[in-house]
C-alpha positions as a printed Julia matrix, in Angstrom:
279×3 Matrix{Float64}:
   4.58  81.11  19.24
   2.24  78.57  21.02
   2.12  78.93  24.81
   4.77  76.61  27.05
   4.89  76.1   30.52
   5.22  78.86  32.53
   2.9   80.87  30.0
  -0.62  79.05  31.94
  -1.02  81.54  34.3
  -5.29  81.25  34.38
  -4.95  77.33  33.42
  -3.52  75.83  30.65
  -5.28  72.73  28.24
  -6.65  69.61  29.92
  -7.65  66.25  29.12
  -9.61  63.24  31.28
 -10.86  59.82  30.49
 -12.54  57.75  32.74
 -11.15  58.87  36.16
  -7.81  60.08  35.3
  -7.47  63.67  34.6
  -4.26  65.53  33.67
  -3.24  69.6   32.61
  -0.79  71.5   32.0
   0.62  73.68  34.04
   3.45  76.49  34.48
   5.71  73.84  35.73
   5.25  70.86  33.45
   1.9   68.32  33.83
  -0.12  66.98  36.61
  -2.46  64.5   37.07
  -4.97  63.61  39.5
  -7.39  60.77  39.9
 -11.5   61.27  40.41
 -13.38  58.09  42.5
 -15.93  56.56  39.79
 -17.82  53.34  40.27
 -19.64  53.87  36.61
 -21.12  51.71  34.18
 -19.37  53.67  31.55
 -16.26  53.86  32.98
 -13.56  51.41  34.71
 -13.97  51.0   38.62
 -11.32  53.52  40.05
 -11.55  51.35  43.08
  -9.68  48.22  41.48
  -7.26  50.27  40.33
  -6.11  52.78  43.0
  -5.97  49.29  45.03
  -3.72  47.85  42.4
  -1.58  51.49  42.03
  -1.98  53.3   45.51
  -2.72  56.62  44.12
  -5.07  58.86  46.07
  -8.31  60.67  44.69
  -8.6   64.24  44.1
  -4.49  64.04  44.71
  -2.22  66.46  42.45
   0.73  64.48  41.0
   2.86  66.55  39.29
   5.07  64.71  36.18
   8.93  64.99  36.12
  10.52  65.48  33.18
   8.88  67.51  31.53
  10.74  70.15  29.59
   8.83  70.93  26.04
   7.21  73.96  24.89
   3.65  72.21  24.83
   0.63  73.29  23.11
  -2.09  70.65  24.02
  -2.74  67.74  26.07
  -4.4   64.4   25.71
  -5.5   61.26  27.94
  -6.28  57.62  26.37
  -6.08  54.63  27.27
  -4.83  51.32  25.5
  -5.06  47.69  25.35
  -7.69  45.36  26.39
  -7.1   46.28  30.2
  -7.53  50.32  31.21
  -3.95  51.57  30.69
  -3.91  55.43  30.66
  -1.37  57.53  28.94
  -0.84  60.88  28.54
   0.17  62.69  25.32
   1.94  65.7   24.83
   2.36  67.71  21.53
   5.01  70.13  21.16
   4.92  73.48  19.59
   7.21  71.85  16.88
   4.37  69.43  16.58
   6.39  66.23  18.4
   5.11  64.65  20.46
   5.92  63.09  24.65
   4.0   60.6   26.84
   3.52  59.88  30.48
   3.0   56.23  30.85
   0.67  57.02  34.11
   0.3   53.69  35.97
   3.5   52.31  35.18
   4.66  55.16  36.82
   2.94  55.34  39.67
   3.77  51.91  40.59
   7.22  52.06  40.03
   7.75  55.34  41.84
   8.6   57.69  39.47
   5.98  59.51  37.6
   7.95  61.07  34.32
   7.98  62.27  30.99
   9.06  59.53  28.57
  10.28  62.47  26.37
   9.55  62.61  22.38
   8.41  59.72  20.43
  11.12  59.43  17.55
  10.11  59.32  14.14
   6.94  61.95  14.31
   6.85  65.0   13.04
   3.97  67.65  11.71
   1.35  66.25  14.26
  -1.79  68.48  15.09
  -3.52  66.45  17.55
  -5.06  63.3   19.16
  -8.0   60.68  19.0
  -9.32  57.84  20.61
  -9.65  55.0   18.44
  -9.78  51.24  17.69
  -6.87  48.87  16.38
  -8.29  45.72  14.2
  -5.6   43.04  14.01
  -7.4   41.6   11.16
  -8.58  38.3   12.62
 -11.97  39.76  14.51
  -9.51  40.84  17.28
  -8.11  44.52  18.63
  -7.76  47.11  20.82
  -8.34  50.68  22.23
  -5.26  52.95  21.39
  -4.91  56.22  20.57
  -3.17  58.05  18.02
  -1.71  61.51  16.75
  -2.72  62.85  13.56
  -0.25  64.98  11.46
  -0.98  67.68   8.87
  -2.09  65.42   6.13
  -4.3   63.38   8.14
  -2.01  59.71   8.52
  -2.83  58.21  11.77
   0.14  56.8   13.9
  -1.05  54.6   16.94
   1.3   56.05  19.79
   1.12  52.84  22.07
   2.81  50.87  20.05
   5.3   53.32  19.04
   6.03  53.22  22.74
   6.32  49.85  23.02
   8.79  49.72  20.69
  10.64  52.69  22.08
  10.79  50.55  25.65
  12.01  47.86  25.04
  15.65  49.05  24.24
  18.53  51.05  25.57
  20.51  53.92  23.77
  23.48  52.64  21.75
  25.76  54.66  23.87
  25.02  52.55  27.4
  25.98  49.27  25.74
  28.82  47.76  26.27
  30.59  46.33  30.11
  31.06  48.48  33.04
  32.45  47.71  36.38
  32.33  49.44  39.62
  34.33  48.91  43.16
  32.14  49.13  45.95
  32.39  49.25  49.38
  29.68  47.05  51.23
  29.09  48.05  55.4
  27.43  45.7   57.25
  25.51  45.7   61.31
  28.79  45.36  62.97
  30.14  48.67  61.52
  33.35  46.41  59.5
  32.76  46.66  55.21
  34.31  44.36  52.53
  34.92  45.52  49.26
  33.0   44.39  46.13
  32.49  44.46  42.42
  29.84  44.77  40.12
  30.12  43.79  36.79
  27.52  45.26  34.5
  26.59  44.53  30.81
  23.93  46.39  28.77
  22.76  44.91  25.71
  20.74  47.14  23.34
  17.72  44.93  23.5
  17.25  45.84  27.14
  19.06  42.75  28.27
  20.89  43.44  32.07
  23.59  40.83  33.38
  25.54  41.84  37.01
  28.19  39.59  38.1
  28.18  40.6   41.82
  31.97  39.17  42.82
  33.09  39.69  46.36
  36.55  40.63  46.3
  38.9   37.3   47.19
  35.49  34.7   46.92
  35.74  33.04  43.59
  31.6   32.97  43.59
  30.11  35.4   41.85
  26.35  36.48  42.39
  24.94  36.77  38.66
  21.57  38.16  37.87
  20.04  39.05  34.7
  16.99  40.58  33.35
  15.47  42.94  31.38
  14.76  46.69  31.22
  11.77  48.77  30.18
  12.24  52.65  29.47
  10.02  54.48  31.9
  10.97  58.42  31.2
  13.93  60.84  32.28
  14.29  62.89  35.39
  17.02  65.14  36.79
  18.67  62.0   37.42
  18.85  60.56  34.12
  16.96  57.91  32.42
  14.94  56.0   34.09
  14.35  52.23  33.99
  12.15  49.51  35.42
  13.77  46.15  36.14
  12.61  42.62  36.75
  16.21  40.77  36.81
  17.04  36.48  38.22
  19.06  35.44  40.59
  18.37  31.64  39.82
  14.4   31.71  40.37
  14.79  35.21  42.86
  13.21  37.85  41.19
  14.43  41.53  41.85
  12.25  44.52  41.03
  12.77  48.12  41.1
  13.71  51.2   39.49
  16.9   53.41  38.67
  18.19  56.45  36.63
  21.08  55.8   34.31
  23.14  59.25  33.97
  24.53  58.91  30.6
  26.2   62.35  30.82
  29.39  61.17  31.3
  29.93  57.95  28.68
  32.29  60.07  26.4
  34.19  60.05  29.36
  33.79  56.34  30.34
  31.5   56.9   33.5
  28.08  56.33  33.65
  26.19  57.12  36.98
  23.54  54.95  38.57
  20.6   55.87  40.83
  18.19  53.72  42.65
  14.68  55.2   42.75
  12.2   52.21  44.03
  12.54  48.38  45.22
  15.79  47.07  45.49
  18.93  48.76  45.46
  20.47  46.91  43.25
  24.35  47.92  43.99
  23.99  48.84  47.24
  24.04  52.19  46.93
  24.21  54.78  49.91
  20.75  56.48  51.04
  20.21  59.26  48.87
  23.51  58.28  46.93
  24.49  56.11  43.82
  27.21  54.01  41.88
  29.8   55.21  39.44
  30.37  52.79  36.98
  33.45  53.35  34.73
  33.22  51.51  31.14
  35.98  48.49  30.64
């Protein structure tokens, strides 16, 4: 059997490109990020501006729970977007979107790319589009030699929600406010499979709901669950952030939400988060 975490004791496999460096290690991944002003390269500067990381910083990645045997960084797109690629010893492979990540707060495994199997490895390449056009990407090569180009497949991946989270879910809440009284409140939640969010926000005895819609993108699982970006309207109020969708519990009706970064979304307690039972 290949090494897995927890086997690296001298250093496991490692990867860079440009300034962004990542290994494995015996808890998971980490990355870190090197200061280069290059020719060859993409100024660091512009983008630890854009992401706040810090140089020669270890970031270790949640999520990460494989049996990995190798390690690879590449970037994607016209713009320098870095990902890191994980192959399993069953020869699946995971990815760490890295600066989506970091500026959402929550640097984590996306978990296995479906639909891949008998991969032995990575390469940089180019995508043609067939009209003079393309891109960098990368992609995993399985046993036979077929190429698969992993950004997209992540794309793809995203842009959705399980089957199991769809549907309408409503939670009671209690809302405090400065002068230590509370009112009680509830949020009506639909999921769509598409990634599609709508909250009716309805104050209890105020026939005036708050409604806000959006849509999700799939950033990677944690101990708290799943983990989502968000970019949801109130008319032409935009709310950002990030939460964790426990989906332990849907056989059971409940689904748990967490907030992780921007705006806490259903007022959720510090360090807490909403029960949402499915109607």
């Amino acid at each position: 059997m290949e090494p897995g975490p927890g086997d690296w004791a001298d250093g496991g496999p490692q990867s860079e490109d440009a300034f962004v460096s990542a290994w494995l290690t015996d808890d998971g991944v980490s990355v870190s990020f090197t200061k280069s002003q290059s020719r060859d390269f993409p100024d660091s500067e512009a983008y630890r501006r854009a992401y706040g990381f810090a140089y020669d910083t270890e970031y270790p990645v949640a999520g990460c729970y494989g049996d990995y045997q190798d390690i690879f960084v590449g970037a994607s797109g016209q713009d320098f977007c870095p990902y890191v690629f994980l192959l399993t010893t069953e020869g699946t492979v995971e990815y760490i979107d890295i600066f989506g990540g970091l500026w959402h707060g929550c640097l984590c495994s996306g978990g296995p790319l479906y639909g891949f199997r008998d991969i032995v490895g990575f390469e940089s390449g180019a995508y043609e589009d067939g009209f003079g056009g393309g891109y960098e990407t990368v992609y995993a090569v399985d046993k036979n030699g077929r190429k698969y180009d992993m950004p997209a497949c992540i794309t793809a991946q995203g842009n959705a929600m399980p089957s199991y989270a769809a549907g309408k879910w409503c939670a009671n809440v209690y809302h405090s406010v400065a002068s230590g009284a509370s009112y009680e409140g509830v949020y009506y939640l639909s999921i769509h499979e598409n990634g599609l969010v709508e909250i009716n926000d309805v104050i209890v005895s105020i026939d005036a709901p708050l409604q806000i819609a959006g849509y999700c993108t799939y950033l990677g699982t944690t101990e708290l669950g799943m983990v989502y970006q968000f970019g949801l309207y109130s008319g032409d109020q935009l709310r950002e952030g990030t939460f964790a969708l426990d989906l332990y519990n849907t056989d059971y009706g409940e689904m748990t939400v967490t907030p992780i970064s921007g705006v806490n979304l259903f007022d959720a307690p510090e360090g807490g988060c909403t029960v949402f039972t499915r109607l």
